[in-house]
C-alpha positions as protocol buffer text, in pm:
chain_id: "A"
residue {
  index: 1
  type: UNK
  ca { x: 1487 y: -1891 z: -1562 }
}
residue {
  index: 2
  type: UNK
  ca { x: 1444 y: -1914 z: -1948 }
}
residue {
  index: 3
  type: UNK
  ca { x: 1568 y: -1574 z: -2069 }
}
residue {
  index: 4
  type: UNK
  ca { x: 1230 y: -1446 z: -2239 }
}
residue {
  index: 5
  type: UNK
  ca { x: 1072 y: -1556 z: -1928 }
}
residue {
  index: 6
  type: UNK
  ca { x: 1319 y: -1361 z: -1780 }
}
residue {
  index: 7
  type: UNK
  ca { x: 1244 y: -1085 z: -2060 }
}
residue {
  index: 8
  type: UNK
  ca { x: 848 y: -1069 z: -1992 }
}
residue {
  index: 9
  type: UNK
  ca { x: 906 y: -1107 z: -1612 }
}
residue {
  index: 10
  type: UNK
  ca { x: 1118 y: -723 z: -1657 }
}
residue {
  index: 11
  type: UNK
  ca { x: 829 y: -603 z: -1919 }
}
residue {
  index: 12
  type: UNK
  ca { x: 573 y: -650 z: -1673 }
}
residue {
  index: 13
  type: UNK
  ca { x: 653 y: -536 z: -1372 }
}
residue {
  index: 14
  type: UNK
  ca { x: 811 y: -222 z: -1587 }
}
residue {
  index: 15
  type: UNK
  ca { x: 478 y: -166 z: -1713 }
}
residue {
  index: 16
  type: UNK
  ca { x: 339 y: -176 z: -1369 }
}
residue {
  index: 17
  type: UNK
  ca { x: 591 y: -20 z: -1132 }
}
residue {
  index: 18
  type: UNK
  ca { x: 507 y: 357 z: -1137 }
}
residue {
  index: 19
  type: UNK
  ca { x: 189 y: 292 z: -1040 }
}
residue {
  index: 20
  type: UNK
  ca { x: 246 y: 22 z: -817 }
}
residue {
  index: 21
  type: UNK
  ca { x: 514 y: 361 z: -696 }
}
residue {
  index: 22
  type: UNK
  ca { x: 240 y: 596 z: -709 }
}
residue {
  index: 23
  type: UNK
  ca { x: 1 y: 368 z: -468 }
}
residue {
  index: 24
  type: UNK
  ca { x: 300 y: 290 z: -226 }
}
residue {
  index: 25
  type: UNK
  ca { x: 408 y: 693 z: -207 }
}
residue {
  index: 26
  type: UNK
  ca { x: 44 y: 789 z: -159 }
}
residue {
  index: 27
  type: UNK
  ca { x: -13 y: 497 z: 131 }
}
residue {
  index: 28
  type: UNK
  ca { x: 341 y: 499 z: 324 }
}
residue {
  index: 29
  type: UNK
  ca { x: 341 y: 904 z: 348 }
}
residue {
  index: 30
  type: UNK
  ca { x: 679 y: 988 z: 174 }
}
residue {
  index: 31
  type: UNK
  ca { x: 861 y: 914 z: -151 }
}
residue {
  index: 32
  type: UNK
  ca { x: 1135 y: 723 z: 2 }
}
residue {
  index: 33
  type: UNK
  ca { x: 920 y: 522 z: 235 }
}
residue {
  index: 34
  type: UNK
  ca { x: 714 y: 456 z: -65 }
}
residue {
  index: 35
  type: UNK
  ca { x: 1065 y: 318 z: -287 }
}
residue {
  index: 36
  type: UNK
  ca { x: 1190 y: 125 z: -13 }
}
residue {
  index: 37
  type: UNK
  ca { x: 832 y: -98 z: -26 }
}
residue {
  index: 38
  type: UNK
  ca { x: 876 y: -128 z: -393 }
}
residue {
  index: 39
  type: UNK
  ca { x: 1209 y: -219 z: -445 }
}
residue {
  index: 40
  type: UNK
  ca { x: 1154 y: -510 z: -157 }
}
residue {
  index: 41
  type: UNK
  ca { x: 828 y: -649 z: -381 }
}
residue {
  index: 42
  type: UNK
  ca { x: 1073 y: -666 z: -702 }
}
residue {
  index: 43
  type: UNK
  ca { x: 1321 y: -847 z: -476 }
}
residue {
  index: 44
  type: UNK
  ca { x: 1024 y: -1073 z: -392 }
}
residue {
  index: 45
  type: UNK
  ca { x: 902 y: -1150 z: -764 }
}
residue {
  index: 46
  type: UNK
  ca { x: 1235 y: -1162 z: -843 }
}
residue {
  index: 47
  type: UNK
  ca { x: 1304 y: -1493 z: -624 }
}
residue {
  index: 48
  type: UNK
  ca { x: 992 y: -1601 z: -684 }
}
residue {
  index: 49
  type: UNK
  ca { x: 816 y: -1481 z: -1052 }
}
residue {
  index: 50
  type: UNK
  ca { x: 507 y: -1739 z: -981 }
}
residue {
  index: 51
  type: UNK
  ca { x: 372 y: -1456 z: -743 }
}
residue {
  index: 52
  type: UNK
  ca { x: 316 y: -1279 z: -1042 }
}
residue {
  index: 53
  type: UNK
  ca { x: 19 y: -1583 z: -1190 }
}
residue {
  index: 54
  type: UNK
  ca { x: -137 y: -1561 z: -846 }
}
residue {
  index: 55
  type: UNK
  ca { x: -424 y: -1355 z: -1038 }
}
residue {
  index: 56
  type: UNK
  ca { x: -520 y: -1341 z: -1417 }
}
residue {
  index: 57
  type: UNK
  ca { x: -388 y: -994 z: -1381 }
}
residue {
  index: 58
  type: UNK
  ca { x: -20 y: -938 z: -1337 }
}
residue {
  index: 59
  type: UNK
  ca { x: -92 y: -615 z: -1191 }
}
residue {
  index: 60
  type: UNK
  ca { x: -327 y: -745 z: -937 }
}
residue {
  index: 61
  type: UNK
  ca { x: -73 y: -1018 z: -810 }
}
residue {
  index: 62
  type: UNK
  ca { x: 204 y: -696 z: -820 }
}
residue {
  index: 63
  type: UNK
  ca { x: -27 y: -483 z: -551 }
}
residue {
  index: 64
  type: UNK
  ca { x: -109 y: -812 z: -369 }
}
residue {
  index: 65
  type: UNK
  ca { x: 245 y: -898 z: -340 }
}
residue {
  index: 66
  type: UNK
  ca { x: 322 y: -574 z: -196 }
}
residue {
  index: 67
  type: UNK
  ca { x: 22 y: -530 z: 59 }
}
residue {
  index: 68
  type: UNK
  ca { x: 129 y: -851 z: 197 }
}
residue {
  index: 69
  type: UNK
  ca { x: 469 y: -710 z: 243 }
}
residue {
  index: 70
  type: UNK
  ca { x: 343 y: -385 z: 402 }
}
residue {
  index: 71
  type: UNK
  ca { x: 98 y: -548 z: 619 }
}
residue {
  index: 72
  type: UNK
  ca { x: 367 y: -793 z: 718 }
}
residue {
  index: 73
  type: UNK
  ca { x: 543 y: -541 z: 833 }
}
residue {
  index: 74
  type: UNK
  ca { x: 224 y: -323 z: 1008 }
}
residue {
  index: 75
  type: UNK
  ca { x: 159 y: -116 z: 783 }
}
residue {
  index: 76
  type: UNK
  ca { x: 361 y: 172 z: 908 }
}
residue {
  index: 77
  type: UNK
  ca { x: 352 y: 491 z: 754 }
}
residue {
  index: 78
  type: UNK
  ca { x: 684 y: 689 z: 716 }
}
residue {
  index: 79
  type: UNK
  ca { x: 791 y: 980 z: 995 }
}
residue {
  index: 80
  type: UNK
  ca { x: 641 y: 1306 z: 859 }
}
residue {
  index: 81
  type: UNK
  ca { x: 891 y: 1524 z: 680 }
}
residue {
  index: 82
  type: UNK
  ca { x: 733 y: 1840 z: 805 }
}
residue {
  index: 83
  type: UNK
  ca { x: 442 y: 1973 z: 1057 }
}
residue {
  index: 84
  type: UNK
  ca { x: 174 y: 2018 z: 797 }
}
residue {
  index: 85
  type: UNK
  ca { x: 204 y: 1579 z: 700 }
}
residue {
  index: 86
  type: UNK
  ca { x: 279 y: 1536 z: 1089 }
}
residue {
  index: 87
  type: UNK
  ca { x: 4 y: 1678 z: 1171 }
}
residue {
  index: 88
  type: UNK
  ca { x: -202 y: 1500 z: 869 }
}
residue {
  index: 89
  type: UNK
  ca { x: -68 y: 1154 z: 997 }
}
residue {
  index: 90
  type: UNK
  ca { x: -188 y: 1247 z: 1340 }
}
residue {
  index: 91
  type: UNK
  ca { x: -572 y: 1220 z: 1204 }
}
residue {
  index: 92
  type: UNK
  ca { x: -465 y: 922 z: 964 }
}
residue {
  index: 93
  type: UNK
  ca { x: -461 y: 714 z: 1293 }
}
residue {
  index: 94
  type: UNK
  ca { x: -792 y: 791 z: 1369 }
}
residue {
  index: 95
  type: UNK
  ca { x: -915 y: 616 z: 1005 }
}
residue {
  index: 96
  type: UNK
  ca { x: -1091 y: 298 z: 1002 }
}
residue {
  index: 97
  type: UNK
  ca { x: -840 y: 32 z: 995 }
}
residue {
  index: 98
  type: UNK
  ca { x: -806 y: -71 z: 594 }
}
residue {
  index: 99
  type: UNK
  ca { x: -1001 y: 172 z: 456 }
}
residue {
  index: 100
  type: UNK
  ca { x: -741 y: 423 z: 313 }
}
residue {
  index: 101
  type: UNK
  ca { x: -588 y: 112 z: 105 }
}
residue {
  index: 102
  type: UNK
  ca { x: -956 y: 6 z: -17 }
}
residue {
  index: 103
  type: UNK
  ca { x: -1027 y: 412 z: -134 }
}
residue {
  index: 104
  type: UNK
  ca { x: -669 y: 446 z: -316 }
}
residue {
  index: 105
  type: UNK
  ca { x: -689 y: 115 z: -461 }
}
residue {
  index: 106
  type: UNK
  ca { x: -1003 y: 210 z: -620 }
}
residue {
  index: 107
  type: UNK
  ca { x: -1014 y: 572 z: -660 }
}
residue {
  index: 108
  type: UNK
  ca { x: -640 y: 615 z: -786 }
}
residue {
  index: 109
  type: UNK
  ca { x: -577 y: 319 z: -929 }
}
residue {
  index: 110
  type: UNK
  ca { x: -894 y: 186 z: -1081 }
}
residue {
  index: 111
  type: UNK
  ca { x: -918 y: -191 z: -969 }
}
residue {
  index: 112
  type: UNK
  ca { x: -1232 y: -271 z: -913 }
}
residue {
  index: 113
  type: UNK
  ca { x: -1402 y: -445 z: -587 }
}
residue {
  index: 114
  type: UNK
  ca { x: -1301 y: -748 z: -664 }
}
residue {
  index: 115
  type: UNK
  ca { x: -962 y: -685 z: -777 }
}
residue {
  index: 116
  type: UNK
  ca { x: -924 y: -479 z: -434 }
}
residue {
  index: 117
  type: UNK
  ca { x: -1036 y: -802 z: -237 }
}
residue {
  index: 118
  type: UNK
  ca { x: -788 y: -982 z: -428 }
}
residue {
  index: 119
  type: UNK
  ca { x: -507 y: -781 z: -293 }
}
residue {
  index: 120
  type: UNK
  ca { x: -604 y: -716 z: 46 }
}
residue {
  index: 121
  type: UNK
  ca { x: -699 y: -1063 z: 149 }
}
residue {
  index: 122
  type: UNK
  ca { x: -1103 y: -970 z: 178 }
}
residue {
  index: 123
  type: UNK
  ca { x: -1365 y: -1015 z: 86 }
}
residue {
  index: 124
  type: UNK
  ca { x: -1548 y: -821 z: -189 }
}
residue {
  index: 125
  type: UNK
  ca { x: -1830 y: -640 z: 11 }
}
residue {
  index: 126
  type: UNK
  ca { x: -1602 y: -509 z: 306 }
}
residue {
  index: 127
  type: UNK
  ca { x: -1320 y: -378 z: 22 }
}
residue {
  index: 128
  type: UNK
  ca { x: -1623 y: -195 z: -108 }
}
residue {
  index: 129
  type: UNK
  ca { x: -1702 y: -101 z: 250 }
}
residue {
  index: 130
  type: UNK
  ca { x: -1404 y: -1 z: 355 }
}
residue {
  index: 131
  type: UNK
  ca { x: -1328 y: 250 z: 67 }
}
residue {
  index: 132
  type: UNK
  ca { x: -1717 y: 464 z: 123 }
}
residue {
  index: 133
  type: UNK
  ca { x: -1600 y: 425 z: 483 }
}
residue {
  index: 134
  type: UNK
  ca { x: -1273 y: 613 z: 408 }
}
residue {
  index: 135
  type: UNK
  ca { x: -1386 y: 833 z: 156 }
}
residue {
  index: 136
  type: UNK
  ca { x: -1626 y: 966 z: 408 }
}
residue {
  index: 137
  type: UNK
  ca { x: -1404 y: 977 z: 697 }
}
residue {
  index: 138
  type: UNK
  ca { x: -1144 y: 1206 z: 554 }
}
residue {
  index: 139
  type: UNK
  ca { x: -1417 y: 1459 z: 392 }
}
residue {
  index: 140
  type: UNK
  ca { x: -1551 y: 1533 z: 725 }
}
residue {
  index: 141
  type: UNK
  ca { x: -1265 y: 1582 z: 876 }
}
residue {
  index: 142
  type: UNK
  ca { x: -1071 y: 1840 z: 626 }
}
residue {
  index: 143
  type: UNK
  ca { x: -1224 y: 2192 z: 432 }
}
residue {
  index: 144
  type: UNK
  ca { x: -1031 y: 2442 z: 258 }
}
residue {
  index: 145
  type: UNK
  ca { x: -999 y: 2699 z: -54 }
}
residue {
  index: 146
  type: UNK
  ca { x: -845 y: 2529 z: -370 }
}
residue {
  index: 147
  type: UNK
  ca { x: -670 y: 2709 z: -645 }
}
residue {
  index: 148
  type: UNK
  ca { x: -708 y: 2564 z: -1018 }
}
residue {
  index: 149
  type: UNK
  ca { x: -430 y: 2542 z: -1293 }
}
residue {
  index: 150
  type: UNK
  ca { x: -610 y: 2430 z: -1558 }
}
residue {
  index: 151
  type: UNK
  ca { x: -645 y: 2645 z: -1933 }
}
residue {
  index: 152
  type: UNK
  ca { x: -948 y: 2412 z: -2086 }
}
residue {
  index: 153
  type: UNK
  ca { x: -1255 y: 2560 z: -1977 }
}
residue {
  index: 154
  type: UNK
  ca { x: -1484 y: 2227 z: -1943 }
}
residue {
  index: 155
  type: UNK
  ca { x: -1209 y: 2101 z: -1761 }
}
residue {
  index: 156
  type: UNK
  ca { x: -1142 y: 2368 z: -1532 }
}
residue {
  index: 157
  type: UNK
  ca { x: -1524 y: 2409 z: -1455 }
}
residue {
  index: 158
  type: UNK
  ca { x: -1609 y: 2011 z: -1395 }
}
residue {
  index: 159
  type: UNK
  ca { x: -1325 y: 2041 z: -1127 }
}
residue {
  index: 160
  type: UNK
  ca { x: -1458 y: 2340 z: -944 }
}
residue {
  index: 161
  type: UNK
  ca { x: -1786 y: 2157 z: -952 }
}
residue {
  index: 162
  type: UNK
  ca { x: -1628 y: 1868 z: -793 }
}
residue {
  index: 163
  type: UNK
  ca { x: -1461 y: 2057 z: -541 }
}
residue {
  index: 164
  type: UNK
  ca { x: -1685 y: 2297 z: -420 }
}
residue {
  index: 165
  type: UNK
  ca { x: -1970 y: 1986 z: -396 }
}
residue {
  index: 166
  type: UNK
  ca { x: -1728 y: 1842 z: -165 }
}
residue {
  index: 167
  type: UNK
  ca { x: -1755 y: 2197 z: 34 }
}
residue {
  index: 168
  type: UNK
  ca { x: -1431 y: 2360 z: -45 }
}
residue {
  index: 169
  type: UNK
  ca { x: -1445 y: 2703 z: -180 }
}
residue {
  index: 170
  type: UNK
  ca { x: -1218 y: 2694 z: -499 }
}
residue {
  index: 171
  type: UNK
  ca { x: -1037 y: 3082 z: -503 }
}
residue {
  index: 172
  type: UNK
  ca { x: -939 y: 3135 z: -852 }
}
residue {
  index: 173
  type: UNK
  ca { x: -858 y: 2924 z: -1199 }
}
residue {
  index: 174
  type: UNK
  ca { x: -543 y: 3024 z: -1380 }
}
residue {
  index: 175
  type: UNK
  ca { x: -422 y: 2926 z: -1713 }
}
residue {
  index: 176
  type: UNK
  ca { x: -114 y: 3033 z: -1745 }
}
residue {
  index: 177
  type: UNK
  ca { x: 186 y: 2981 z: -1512 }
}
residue {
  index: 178
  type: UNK
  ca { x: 164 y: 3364 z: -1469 }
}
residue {
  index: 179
  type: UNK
  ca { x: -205 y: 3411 z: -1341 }
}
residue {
  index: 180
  type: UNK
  ca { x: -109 y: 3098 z: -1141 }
}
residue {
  index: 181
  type: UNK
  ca { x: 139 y: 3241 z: -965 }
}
residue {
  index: 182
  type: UNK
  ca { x: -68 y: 3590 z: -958 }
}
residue {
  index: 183
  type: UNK
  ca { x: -355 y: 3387 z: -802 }
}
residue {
  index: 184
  type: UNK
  ca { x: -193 y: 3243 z: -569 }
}
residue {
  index: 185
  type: UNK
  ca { x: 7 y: 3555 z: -432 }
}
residue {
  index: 186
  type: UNK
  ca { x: -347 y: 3737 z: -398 }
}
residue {
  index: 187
  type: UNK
  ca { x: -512 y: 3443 z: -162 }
}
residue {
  index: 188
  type: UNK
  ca { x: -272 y: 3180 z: -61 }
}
residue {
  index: 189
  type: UNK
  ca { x: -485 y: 2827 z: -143 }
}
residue {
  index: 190
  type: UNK
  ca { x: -475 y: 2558 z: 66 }
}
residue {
  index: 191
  type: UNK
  ca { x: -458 y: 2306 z: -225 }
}
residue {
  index: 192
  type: UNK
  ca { x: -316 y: 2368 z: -586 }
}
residue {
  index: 193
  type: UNK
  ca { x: -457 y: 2153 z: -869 }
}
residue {
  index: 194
  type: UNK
  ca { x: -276 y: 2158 z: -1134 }
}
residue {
  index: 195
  type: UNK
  ca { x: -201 y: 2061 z: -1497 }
}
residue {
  index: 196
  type: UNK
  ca { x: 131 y: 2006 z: -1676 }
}
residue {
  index: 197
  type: UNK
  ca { x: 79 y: 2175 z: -2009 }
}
residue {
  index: 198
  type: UNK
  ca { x: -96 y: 2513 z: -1994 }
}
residue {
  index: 199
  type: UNK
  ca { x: -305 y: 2784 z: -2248 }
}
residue {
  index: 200
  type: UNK
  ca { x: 90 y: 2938 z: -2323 }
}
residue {
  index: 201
  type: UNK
  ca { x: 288 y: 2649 z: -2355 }
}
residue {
  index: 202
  type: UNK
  ca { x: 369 y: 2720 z: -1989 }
}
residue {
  index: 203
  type: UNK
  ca { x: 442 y: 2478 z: -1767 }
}
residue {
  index: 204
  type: UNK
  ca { x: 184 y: 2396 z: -1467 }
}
residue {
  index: 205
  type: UNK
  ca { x: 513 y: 2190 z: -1271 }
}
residue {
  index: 206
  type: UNK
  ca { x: 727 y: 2536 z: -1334 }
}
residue {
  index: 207
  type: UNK
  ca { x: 404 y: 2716 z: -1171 }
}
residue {
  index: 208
  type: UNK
  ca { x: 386 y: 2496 z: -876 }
}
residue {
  index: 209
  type: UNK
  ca { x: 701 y: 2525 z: -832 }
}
residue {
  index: 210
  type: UNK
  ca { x: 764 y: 2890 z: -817 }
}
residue {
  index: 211
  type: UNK
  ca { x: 414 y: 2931 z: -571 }
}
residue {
  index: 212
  type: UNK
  ca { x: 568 y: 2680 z: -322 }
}
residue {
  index: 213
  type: UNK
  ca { x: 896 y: 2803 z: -357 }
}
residue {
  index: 214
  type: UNK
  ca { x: 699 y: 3136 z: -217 }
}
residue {
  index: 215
  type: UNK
  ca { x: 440 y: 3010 z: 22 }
}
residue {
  index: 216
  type: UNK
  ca { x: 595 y: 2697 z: 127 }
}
residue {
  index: 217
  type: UNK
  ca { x: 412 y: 2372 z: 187 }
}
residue {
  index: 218
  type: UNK
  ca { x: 86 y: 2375 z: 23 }
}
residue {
  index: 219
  type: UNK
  ca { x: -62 y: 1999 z: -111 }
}
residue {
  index: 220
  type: UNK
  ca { x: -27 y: 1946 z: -453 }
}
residue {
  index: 221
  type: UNK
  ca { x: -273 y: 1749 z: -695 }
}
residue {
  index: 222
  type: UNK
  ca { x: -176 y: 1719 z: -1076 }
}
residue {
  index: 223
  type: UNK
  ca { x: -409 y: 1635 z: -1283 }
}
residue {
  index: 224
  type: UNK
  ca { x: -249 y: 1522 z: -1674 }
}
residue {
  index: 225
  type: UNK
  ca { x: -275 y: 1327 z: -1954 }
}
residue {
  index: 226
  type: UNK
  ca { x: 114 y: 1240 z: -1898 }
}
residue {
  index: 227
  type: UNK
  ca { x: 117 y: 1081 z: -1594 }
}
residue {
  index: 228
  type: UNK
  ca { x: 453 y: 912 z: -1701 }
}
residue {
  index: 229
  type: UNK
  ca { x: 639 y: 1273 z: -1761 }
}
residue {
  index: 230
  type: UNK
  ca { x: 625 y: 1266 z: -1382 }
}
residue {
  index: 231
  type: UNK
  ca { x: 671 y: 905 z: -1263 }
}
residue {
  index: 232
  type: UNK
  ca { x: 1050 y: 883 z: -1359 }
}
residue {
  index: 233
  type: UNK
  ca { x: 1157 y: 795 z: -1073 }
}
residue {
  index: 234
  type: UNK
  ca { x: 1443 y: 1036 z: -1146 }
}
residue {
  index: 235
  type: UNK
  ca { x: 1369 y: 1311 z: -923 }
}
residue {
  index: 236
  type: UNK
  ca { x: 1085 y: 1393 z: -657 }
}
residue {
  index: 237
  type: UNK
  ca { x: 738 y: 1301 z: -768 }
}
residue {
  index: 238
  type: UNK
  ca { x: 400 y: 1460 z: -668 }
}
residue {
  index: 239
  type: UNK
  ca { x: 256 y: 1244 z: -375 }
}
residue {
  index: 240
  type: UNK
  ca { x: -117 y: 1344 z: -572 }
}
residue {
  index: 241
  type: UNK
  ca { x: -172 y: 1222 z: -958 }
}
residue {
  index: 242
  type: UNK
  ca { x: -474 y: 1207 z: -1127 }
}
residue {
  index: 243
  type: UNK
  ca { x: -462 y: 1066 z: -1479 }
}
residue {
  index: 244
  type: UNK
  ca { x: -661 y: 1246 z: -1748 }
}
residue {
  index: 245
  type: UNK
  ca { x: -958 y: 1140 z: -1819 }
}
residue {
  index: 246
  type: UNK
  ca { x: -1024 y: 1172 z: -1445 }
}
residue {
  index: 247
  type: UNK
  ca { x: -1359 y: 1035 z: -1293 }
}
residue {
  index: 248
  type: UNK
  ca { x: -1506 y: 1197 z: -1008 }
}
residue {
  index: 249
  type: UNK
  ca { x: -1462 y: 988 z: -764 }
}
residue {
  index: 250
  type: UNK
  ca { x: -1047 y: 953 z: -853 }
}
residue {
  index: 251
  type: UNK
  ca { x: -1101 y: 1356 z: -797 }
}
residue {
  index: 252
  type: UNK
  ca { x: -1282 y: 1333 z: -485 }
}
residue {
  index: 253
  type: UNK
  ca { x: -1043 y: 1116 z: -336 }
}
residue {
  index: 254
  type: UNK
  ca { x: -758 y: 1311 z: -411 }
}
residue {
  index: 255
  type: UNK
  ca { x: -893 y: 1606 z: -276 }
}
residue {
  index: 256
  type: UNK
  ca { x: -969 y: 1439 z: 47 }
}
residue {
  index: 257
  type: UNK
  ca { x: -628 y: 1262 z: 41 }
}
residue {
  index: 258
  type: UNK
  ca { x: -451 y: 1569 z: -46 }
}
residue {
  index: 259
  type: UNK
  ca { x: -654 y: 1800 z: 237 }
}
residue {
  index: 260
  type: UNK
  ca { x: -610 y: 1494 z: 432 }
}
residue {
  index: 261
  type: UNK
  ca { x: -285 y: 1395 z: 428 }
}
residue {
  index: 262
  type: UNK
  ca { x: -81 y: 1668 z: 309 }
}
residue {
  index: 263
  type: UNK
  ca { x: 292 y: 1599 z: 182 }
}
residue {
  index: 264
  type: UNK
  ca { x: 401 y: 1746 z: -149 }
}
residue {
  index: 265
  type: UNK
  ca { x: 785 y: 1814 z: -260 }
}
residue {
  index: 266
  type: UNK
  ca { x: 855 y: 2034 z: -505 }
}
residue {
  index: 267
  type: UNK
  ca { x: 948 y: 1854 z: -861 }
}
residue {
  index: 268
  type: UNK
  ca { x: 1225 y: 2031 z: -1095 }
}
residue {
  index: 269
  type: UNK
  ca { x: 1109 y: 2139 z: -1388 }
}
C-alpha cells in the first residue's frame, strides 16, 4: 500500500474508532468485550482497506465491517461483571432479535435509516422497525428515580422533562460536585446523569465518582460537549455518552439503555 494511502487509511478509522468503541461497549455489555470487537475490525481493514469504499461513508463501511464480525460470531454479549448487568442481560434476551443494534445505531450514533440498513444487511423499513420496536421494549420493562448533574438551567430542565415523560421520577438536580454528592446521599438514584464541567469548575466525573465509590453500582449517563475527554481509551470509559447537543430521542434511549442494561465503571478523574 502507497504510504498516504496508508496515511488516510490510519486518519480515518482514527477519526472513527471511539465511536465505532462507544457503539461496540454499549452493544457487547463490557469495555473489554467491546475492545476485543474493535481491534479484530482494524485487523480486518487492515488486510483488506477496500472494506472501507463499501459505502460513500467511511464510517458506515467501519460499523458494517464490524456487525458482520459480531454477527459472525452470534452476537454474544460479554459475561456480566456484576448482578445488577447480570441481571440486565437476563431481560436483554427477551428483546426482539436486532432491535437493540437498530435503536443504538440511530439514537447514539446518528446514522440514519438507511445508513442503519447499510450496516446491518436490511432493509430500510425493518432497521426503522426494529429500533421503535426496541425503544419500546426496554421502556416498558424498566422505571426508576434519576438524579441530574447538570449547572445550566435549560439544560437541566429539558432533561427532567425527558425523563419524567418517559415515567421516571427525577429526585434532585445538582450543580456542583458537592450538592451532587449531597443529593445523592439524601435519596440514593437509580440513574445519575451527569455532565463533565459543572457551575464551580467542579468536575461531574470527580462527582460520579465519589457517589459510586459510596453507593456502589448505580448506571451512569454523561451527557457533554467533550465526548473525546472520555473516549481515550486510556482508562475505563462510561458504557452511557450522550454528545451535547443531545436530541431527545439519543436521551430517551440512553435512559432506557442505561435502566435497561445497567453496567457502569467508575472513570479516574
Amino acid at each position: 500500500m502507497p504510504v498516504s494511502e496508508s496515511v488516510d487509511l490510519s486518519a480515518t478509522v482514527a477519526r472513527h474508532l471511539p465511536y465505532l468503541r462507544r457503539y461496540a461497549r454499549a452493544l457487547t455489555g463490557n469495555q473489554t468485550s467491546g475492545d476485543h470487537y474493535a481491534v479484530a475490525v482494524l485487523e480486518t481493514v487492515v488486510g483488506d482497506p477496500q472494506l472501507l469504499s463499501a459505502h460513500a461513508d467511511p464510517k458506515v463501511a467501519l460499523f458494517a465491517v464490524f456487525h458482520s464480525i459480531w454477527s459472525g460470531s452470534g452476537a454474544p454479549v460479554a459475561k456480566a461483571d456484576d448482578p445488577m448487568s447480570g441481571a440486565a442481560q437476563a431481560h436483554l434476551a427477551d428483546l426482539t432479535p436486532n432491535s437493540r443494534e437498530a435503536l443504538l445505531l440511530n439514537t447514539m450514533e446518528g446514522f440514519d435509516p438507511a445508513e442503519m440498513a447499510a450496516i446491518m444487511g436490511v432493509d430500510v423499513d425493518e432497521a426503522r422497525r426494529l429500533g421503535d420496536v426496541a425503544l419500546e421494549e426496554m421502556e416498558r420493562s424498566v422505571r426508576g428515580s434519576v438524579l441530574v448533574i447538570e449547572d445550566e438551567a435549560i439544560i437541566a430542565m429539558d432533561i427532567e422533562a425527558i425523563v419524567e415523560g418517559m415515567g421516571h421520577r427525577v429526585t434532585s438536580n445538582a450543580r456542583t460536585h458537592a450538592e451532587a454528592v449531597t443529593m445523592a446521599s439524601a435519596e440514593q438514584p437509580d440513574l445519575i446523569l451527569a455532565d463533565i464541567q459543572l457551575a464551580d469548575c467542579s468536575s461531574g466525573v470527580d462527582a460520579v465518582n465519589e457517589i459510586l465509590a459510596r453507593f456502589g453500582d448505580i448506571p451512569v449517563i454523561f451527557v457533554t460537549a467533550f465526548p473525546e475527554r472520555l473516549l481515550t481509551g486510556e482508562r475505563p470509559e462510561p458504557a452511557f455518552l450522550i454528545n451535547k447537543p443531545y436530541t431527545e430521542e439519543q436521551m430517551r434511549s440512553a435512559v432506557s439503555q442505561a435502566m435497561f442494561f445497567s453496567s457502569t465503571e467508575t472513570l479516574l478523574a
